[in-house]
MMTF fields as JSON, N, C-alpha, C and O atoms, coordinates in Angstrom:
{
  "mmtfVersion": "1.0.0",
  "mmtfProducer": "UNKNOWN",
  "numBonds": 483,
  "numAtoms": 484,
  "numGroups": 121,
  "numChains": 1,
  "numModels": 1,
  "chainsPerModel": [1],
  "groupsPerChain": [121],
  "chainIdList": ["A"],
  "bondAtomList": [4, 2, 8, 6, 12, 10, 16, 14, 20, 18, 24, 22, 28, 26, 32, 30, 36, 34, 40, 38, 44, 42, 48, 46, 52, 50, 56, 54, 60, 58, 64, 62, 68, 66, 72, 70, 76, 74, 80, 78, 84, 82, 88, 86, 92, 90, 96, 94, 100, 98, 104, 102, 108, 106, 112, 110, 116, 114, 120, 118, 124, 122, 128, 126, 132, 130, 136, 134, 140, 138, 144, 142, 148, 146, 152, 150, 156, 154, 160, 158, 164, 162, 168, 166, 172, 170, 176, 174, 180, 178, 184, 182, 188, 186, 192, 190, 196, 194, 200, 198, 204, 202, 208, 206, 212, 210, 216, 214, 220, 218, 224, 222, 228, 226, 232, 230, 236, 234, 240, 238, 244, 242, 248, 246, 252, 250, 256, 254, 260, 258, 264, 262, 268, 266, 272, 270, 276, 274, 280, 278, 284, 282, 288, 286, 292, 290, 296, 294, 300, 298, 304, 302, 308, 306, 312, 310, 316, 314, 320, 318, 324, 322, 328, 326, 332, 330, 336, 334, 340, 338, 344, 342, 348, 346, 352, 350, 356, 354, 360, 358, 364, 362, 368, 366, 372, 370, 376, 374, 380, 378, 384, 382, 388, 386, 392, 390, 396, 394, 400, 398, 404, 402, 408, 406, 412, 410, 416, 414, 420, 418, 424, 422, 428, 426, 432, 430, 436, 434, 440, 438, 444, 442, 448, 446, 452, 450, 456, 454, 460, 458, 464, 462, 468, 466, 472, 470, 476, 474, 480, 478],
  "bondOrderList": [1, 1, 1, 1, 1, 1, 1, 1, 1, 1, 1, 1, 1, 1, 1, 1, 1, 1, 1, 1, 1, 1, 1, 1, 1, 1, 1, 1, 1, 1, 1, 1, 1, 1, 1, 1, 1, 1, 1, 1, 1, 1, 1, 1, 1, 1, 1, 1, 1, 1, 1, 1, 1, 1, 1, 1, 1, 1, 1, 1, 1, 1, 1, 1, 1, 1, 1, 1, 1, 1, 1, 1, 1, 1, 1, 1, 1, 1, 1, 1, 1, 1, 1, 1, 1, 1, 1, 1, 1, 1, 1, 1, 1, 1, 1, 1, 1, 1, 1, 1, 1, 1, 1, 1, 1, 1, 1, 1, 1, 1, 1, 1, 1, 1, 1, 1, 1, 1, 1, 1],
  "groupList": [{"groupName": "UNK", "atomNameList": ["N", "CA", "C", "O"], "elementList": ["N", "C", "C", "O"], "formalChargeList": [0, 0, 0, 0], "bondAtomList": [1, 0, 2, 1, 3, 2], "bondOrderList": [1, 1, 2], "singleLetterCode": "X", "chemCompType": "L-PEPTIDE LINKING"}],
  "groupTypeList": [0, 0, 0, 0, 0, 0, 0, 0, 0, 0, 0, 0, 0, 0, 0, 0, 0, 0, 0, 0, 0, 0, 0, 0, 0, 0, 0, 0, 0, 0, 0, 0, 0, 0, 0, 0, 0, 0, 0, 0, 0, 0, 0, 0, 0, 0, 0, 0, 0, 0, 0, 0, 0, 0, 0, 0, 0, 0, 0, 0, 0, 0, 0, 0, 0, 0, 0, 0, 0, 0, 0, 0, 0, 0, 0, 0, 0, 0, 0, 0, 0, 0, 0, 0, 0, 0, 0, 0, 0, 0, 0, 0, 0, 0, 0, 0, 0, 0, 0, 0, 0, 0, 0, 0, 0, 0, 0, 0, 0, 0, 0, 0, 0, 0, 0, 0, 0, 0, 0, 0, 0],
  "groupIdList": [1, 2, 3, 4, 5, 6, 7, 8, 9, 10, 11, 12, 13, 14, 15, 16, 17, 18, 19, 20, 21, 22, 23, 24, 25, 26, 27, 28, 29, 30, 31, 32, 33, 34, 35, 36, 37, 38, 39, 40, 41, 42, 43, 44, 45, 46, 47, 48, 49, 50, 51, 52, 53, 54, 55, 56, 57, 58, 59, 60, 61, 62, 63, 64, 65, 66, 67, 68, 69, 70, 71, 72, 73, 74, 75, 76, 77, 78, 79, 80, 81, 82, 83, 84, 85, 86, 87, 88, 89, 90, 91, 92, 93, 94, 95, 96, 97, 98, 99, 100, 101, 102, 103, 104, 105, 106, 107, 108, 109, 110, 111, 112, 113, 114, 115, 116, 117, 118, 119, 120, 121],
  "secStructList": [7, 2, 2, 2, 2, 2, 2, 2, 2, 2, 2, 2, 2, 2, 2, 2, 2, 1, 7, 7, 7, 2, 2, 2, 2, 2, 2, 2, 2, 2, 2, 2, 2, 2, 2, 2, 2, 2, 2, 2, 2, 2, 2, 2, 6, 2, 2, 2, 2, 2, 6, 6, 6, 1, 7, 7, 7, 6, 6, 2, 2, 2, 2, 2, 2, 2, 6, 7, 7, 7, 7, 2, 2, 2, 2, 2, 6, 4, 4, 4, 1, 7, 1, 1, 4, 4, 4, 2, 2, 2, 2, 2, 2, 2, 2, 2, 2, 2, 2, 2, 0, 0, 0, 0, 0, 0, 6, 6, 2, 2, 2, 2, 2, 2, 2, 2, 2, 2, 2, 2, 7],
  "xCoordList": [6.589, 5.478, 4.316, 3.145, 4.672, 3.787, 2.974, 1.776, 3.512, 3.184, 2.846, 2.795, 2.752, 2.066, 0.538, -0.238, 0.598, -0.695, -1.638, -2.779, -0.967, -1.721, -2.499, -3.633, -1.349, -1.967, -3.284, -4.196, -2.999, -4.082, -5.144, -6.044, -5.23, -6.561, -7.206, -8.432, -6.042, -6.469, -7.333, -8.175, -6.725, -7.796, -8.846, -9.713, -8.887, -10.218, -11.242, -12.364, -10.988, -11.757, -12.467, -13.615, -11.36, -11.523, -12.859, -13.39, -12.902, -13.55, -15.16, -16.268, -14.841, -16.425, -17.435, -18.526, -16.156, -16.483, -17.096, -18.261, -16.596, -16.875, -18.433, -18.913, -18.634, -20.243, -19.686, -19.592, -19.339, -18.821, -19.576, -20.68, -19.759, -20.971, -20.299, -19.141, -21.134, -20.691, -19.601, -18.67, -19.592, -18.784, -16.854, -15.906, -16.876, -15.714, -14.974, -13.753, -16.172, -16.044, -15.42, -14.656, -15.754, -15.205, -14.132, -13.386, -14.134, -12.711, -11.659, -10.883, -11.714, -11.051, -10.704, -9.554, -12.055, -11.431, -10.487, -9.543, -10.642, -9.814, -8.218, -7.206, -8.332, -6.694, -5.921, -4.722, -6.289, -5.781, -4.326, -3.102, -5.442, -4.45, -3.669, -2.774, -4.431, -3.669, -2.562, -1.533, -2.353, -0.92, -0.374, 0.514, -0.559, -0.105, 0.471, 1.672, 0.014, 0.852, 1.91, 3.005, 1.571, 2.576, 3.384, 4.401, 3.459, 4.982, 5.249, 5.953, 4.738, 5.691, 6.504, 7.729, 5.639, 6.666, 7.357, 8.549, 7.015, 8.16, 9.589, 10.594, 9.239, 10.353, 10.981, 12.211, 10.194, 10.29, 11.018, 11.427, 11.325, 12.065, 13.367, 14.269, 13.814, 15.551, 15.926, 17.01, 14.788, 15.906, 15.947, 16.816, 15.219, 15.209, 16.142, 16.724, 16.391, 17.868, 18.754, 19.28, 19.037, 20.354, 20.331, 21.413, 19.743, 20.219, 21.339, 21.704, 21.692, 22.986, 24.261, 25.292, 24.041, 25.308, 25.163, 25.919, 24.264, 24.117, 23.037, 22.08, 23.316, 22.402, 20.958, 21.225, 19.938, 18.626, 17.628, 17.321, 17.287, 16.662, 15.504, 15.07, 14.855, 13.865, 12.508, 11.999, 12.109, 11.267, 11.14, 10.447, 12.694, 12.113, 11.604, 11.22, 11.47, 10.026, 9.019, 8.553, 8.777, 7.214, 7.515, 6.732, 8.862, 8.41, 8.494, 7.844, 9.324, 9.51, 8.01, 7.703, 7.4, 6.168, 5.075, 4.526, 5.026, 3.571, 4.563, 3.963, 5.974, 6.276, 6.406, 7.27, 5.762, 6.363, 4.344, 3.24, 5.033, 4.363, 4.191, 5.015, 2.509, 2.174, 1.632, 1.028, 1.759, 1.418, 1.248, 0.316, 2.321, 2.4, 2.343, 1.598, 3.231, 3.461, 1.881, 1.001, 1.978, 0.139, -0.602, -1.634, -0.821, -2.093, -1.841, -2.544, -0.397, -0.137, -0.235, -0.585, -0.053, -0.295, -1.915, -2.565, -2.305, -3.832, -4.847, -5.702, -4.093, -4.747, -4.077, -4.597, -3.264, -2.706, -3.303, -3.102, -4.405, -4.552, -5.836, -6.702, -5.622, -6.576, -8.104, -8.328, -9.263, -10.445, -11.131, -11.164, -11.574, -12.369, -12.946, -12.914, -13.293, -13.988, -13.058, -13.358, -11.577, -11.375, -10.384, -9.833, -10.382, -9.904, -10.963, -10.517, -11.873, -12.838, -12.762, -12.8, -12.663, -12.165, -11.193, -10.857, -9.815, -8.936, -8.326, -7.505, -8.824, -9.153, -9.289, -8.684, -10.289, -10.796, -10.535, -10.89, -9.997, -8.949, -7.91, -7.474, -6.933, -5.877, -5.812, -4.835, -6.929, -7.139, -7.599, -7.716, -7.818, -8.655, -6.977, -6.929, -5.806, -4.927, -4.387, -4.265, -3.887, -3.439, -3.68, -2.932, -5.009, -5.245, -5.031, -4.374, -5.696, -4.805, -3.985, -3.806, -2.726, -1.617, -0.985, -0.206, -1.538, -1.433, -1.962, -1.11, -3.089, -4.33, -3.771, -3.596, -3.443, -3.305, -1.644, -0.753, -2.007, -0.164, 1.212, 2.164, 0.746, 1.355, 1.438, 2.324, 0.212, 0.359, 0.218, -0.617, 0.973, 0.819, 2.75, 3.355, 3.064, 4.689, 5.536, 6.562, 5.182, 6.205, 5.852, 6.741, 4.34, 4.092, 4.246, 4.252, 4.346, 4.874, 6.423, 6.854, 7.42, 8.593, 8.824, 9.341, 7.775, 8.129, 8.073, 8.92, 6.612, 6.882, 7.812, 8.044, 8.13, 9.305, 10.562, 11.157, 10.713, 11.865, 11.695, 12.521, 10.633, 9.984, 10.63, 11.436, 9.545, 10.009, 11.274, 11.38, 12.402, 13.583, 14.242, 15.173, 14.181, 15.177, 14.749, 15.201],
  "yCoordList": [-7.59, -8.475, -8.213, -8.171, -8.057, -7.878, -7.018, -7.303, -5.478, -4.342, -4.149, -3.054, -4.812, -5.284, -5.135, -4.224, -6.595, -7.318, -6.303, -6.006, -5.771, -4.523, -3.281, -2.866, -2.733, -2.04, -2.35, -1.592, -3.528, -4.251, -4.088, -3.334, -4.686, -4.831, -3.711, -3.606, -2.41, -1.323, -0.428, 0.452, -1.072, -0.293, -0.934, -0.381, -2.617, -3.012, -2.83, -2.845, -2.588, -1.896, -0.513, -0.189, 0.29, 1.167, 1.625, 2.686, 0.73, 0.518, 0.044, 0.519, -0.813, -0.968, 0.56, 1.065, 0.827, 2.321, 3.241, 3.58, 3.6, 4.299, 4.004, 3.053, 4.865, 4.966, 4.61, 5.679, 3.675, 3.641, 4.33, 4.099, 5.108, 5.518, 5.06, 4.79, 5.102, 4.64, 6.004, 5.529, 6.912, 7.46, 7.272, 7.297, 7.071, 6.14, 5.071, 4.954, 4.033, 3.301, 3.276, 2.403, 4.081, 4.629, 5.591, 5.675, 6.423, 6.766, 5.776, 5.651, 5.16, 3.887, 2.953, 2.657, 2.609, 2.017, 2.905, 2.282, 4.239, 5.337, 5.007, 4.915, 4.869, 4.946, 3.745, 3.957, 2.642, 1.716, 2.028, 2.012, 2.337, 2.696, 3.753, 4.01, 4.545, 6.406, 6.052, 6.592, 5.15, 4.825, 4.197, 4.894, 3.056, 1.826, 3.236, 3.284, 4.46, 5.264, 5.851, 6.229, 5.884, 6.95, 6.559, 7.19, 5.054, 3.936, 4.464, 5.467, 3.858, 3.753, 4.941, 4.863, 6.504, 7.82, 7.515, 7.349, 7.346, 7.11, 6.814, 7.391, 5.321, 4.037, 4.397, 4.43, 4.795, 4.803, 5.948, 5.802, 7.381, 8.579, 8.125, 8.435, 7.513, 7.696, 6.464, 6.39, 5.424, 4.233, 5.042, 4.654, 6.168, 6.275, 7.436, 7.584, 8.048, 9.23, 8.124, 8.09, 6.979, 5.895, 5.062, 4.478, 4.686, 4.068, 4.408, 3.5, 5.628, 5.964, 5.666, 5.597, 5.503, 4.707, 2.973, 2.088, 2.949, 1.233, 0.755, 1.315, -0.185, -1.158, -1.551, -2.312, -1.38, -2.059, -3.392, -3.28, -4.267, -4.935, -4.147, -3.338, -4.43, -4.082, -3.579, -2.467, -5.216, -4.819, -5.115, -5.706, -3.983, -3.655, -2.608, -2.694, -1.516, -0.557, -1.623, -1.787, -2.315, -2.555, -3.595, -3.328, -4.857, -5.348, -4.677, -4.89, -4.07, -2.96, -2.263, -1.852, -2.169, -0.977, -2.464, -2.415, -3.323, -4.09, -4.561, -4.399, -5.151, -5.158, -4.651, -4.928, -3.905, -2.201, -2.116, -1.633, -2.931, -4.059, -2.616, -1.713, -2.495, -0.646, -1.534, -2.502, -1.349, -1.97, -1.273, -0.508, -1.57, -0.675, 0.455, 1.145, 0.927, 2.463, 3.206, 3.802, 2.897, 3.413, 2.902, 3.537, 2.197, 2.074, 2.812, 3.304, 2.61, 3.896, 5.308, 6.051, 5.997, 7.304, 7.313, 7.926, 6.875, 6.768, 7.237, 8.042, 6.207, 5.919, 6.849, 6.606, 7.734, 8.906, 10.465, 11.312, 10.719, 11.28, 12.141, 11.576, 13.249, 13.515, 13.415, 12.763, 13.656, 13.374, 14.415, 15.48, 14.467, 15.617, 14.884, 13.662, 15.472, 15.132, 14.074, 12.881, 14.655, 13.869, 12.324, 11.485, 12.295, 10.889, 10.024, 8.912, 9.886, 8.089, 7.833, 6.619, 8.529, 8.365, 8.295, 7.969, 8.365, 8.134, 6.672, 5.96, 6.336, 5.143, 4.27, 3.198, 4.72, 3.267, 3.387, 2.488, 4.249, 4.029, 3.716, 3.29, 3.806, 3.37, 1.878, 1.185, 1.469, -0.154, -0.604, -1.812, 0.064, -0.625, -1.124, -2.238, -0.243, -0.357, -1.258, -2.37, -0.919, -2.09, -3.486, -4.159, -3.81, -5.102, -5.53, -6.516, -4.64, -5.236, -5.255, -6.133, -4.715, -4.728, -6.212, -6.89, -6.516, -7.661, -8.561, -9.303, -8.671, -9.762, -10.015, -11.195, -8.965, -8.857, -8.927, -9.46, -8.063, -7.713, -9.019, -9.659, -8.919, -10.077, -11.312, -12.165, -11.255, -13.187, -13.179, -13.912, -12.409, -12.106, -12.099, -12.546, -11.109, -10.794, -11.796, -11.612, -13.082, -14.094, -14.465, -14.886, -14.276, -14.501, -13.369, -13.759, -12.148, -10.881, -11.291, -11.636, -11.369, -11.974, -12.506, -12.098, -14.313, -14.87, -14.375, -14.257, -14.027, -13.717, -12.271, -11.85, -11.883, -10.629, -11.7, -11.663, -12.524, -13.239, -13.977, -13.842, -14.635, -15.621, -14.495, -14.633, -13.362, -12.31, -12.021, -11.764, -11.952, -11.606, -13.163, -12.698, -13.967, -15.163, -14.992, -15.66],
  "zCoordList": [15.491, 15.223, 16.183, 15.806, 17.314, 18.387, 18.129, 18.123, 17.789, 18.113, 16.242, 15.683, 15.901, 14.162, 14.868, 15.16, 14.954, 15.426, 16.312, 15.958, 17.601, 18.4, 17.736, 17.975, 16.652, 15.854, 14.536, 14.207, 14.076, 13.619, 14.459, 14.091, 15.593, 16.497, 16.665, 16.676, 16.868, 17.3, 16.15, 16.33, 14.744, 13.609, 13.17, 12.493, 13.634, 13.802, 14.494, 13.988, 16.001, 16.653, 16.458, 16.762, 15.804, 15.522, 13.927, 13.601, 13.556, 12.435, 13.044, 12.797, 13.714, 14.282, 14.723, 14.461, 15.584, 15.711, 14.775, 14.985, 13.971, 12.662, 11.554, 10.937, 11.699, 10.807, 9.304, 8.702, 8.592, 7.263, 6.512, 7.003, 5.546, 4.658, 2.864, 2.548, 2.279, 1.228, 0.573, -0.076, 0.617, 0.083, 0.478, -0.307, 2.162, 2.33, 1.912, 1.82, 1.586, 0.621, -0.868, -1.277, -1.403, -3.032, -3.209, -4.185, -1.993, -1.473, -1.598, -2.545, -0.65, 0.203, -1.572, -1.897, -2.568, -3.453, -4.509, -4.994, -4.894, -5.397, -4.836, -5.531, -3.424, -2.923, -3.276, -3.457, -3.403, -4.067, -5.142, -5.008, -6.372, -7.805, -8.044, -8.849, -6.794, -6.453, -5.633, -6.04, -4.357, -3.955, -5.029, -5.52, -5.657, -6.635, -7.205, -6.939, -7.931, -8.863, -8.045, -8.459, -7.098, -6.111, -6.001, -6.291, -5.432, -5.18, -6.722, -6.839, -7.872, -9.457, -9.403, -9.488, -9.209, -9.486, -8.431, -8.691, -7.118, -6.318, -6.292, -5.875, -7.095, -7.497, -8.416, -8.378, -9.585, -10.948, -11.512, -12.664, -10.745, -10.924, -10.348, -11.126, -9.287, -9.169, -10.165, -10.744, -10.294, -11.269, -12.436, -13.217, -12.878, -14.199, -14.095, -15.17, -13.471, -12.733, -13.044, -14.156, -11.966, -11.721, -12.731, -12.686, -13.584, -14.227, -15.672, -16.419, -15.823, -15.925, -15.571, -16.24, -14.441, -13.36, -13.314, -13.713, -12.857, -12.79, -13.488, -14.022, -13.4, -14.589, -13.86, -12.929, -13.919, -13.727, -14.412, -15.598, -13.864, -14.974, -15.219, -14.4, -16.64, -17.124, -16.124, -15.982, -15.378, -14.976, -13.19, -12.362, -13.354, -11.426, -10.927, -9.761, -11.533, -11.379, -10.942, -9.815, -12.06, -11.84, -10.003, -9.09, -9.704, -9.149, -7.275, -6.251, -7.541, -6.619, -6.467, -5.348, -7.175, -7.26, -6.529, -5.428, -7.23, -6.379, -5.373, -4.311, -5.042, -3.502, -2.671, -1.839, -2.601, -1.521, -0.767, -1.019, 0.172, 1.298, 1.817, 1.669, 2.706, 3.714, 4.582, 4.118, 6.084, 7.203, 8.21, 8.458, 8.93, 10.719, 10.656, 11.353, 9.687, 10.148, 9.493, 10.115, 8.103, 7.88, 8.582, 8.365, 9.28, 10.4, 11.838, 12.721, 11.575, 13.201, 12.66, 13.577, 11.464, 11.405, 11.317, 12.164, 10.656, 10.527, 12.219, 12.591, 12.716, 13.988, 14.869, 15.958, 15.035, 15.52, 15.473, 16.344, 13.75, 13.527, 14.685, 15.353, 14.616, 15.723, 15.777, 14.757, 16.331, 15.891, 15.062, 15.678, 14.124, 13.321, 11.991, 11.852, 11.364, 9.675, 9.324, 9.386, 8.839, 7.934, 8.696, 7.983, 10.104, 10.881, 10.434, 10.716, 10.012, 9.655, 8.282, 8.084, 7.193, 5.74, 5.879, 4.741, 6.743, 6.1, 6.917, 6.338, 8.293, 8.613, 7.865, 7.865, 6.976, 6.216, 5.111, 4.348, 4.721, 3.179, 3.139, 2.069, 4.476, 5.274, 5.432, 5.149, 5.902, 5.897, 4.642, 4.438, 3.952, 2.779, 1.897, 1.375, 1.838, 1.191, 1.769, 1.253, 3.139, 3.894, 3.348, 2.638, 3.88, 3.305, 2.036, 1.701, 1.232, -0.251, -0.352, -1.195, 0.029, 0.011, 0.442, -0.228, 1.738, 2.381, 1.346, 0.857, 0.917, 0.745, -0.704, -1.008, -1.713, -3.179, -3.634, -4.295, -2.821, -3.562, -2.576, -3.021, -1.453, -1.257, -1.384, -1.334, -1.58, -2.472, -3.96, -4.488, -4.653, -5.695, -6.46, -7.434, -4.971, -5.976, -6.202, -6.858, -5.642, -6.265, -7.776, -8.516, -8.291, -9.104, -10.459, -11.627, -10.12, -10.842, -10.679, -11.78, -9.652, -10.051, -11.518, -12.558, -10.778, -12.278, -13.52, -14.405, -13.419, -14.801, -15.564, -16.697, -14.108, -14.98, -15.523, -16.6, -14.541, -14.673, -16.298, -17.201, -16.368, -17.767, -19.424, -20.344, -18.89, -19.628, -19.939, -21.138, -19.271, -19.088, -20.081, -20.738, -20.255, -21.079, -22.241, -23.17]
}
């Protein structure tokens, strides 16, 4: 938790730092739906391998795919990366996911739950 929060501070600061230009920006919104796909093939290739063997519900791809929470560790590789061109775009496309992730997707998956669950009777 601690060392959550530290790293938080440290990519906020770090952001002040940084000249944002708008093209970071539209980057930063691109990475959004480009991870969101990445988790699905991610998730979505061994259940669809395993589910031969074991049973899956319908729709845990999807809830697996918006719960798959990015935090510490993407803001510590981010912020590790060394200094050159591409360390401030990926800063702030790094945080840009982050937070949605946090901001969207986490106050969100109880409500994708339900309604997988609604769906499901």
């Amino acid at each position: 938790e601690v060392l959550n929060a530290v790293l938080f501070l440290l990519i906020g600061i770090e952001l002040l730092i940084i000249q944002i230009s708008q093209s970071y920006i539209w980057a930063s919104i691109l990475m959004i739906p480009t991870v969101l796909l990445a988790r699905f093939i991610s998730v979505g290739l061994p259940v669809a391998i395993l589910k031969y063997k074991n049973s899956y519900s319908p729709h845990a791809v999807k809830i697996l795919t918006w719960g798959g929470l990015r935090g510490g560790i993407s803001v510590a590789l981010a912020l590790s990366l060394p200094l050159g061109s591409f360390r401030d775009p990926l800063l702030t496309a790094t945080y840009a996911v982050v937070i949605f992730s946090i901001l969207v997707q986490g106050l969100t998956i109880g409500k994708v739950a339900a309604m997988a669950n609604t769906e499901k009777k």
